[in-house]
C-alpha positions as a Markdown table, in Angstrom:
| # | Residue | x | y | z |
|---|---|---|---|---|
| 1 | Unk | -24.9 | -2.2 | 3.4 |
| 2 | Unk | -27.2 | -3.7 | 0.8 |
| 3 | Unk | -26.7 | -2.4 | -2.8 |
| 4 | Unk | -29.0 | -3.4 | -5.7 |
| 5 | Unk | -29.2 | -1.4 | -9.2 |
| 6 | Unk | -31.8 | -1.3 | -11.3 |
| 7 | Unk | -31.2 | -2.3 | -14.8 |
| 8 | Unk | -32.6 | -3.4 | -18.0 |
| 9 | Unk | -29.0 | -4.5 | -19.4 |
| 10 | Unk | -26.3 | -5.3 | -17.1 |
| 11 | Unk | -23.0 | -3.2 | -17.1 |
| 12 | Unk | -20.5 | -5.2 | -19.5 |
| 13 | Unk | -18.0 | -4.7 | -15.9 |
| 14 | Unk | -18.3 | -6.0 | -12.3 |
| 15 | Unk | -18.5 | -3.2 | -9.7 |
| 16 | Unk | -17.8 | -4.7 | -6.3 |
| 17 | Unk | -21.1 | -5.2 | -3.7 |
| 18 | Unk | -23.2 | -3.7 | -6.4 |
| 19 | Unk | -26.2 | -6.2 | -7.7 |
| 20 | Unk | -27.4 | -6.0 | -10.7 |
| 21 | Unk | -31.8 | -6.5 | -11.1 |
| 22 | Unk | -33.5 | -6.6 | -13.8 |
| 23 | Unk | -36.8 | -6.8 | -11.7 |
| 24 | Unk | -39.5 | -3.9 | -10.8 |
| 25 | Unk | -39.1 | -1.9 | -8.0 |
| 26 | Unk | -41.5 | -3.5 | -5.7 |
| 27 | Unk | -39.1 | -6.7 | -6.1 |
| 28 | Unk | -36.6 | -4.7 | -4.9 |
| 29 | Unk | -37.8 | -3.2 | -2.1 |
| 30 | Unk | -39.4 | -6.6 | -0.8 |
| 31 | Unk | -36.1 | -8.1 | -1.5 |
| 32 | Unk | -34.3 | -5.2 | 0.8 |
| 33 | Unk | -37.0 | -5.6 | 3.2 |
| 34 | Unk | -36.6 | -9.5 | 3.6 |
| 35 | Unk | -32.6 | -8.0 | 4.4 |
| 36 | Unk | -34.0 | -5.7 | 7.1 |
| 37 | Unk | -33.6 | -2.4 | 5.0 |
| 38 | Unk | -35.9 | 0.4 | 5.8 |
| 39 | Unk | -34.7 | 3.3 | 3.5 |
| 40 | Unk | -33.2 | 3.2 | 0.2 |
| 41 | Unk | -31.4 | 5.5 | -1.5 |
| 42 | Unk | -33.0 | 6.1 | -5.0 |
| 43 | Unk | -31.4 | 8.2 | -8.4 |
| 44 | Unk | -32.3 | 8.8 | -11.7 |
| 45 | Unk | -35.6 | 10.3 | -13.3 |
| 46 | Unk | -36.5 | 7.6 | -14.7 |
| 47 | Unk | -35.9 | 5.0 | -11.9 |
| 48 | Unk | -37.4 | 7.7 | -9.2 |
| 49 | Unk | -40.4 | 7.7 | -11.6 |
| 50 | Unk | -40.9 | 4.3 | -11.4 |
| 51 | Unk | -40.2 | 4.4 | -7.4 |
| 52 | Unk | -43.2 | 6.6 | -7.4 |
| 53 | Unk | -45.5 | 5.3 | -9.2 |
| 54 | Unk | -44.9 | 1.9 | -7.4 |
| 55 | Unk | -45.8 | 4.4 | -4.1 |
| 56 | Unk | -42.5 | 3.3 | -2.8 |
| 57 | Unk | -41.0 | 6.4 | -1.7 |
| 58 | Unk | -41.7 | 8.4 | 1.7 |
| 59 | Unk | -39.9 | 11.7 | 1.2 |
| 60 | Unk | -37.8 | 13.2 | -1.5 |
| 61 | Unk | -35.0 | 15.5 | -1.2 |
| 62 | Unk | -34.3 | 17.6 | -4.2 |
| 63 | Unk | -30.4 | 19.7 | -4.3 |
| 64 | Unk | -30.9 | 23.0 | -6.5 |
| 65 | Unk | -27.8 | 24.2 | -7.8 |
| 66 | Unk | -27.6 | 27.6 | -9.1 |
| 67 | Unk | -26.5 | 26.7 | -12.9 |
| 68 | Unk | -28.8 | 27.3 | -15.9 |
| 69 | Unk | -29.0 | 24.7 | -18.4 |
| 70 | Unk | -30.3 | 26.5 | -21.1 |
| 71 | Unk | -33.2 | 24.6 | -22.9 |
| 72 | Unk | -33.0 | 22.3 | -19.4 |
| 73 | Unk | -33.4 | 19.2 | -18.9 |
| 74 | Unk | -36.5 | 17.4 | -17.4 |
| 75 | Unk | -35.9 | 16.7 | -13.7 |
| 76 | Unk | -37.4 | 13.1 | -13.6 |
| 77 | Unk | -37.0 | 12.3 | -17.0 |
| 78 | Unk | -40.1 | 12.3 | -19.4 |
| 79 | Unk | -43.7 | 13.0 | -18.5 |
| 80 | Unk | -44.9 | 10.8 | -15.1 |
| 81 | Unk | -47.7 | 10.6 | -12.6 |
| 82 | Unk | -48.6 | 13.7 | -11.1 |
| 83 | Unk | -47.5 | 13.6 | -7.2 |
| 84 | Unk | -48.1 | 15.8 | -4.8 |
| 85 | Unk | -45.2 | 16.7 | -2.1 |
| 86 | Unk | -45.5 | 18.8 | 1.3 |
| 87 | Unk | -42.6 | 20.1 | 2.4 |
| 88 | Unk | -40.6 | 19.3 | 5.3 |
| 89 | Unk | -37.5 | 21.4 | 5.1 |
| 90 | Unk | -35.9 | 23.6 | 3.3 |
| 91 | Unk | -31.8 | 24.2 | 3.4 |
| 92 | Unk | -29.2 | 26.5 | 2.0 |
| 93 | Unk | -25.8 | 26.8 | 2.0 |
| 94 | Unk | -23.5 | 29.8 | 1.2 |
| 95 | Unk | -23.0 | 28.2 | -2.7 |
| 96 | Unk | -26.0 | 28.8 | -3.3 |
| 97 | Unk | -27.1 | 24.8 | -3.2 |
| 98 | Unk | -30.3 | 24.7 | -1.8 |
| 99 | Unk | -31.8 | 21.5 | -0.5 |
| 100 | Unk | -35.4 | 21.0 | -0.2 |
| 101 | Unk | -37.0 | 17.4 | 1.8 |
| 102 | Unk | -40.2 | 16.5 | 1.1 |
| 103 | Unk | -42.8 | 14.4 | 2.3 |
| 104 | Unk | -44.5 | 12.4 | -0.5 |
| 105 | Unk | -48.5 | 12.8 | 0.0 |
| 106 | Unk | -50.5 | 9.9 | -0.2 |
């Protein structure tokens, strides 16, 4: 499985099959399409953000876990390009965690 993260300063340790890139995301996903990838998994606000923007991602799936954070925390980071999302399906499990998949709207 190809592994790539995205990264302005890399780690100060090695992590095995992991590749650093200091490059944009549509590097990366030409890169992993020149390996035959299809779908990527992408985390982190900031890094999703910039996924987006790039119109790079398909469908999101957001987890909701039923703890309150106080003041909260912004979900994607700081403020971003407005996208709209259909969804696609929601799930839930007897924790409470509820999943919901989304289709990205072009």
């Amino acid at each position: 499985m190809a592994r790539r993260a995205l990264t302005e300063h890399a780690p100060g340790f090695a992590i095995p099959s992991l590749a650093p890139e200091p490059h944009s995301p549509t590097t990366i996903a030409e890169s992993l399409g020149r390996e035959g990838v299809r779908r990527a998994y992408v985390d982190g606000g900031i890094v999703i953000q910039q996924f987006l923007a790039a119109k790079l991602i398909d469908d999101l799936t957001l987890s909701v876990i039923p703890v309150l954070l106080g003041s909260g925390i912004p979900l994607f980071g700081g403020p971003g390009t407005e996208q709209r999302l259909h969804l696609e399906e929601p799930r839930s499990w007897p924790t409470g965690l509820v999943q919901l998949r989304y289709r990205v709207e072009r």
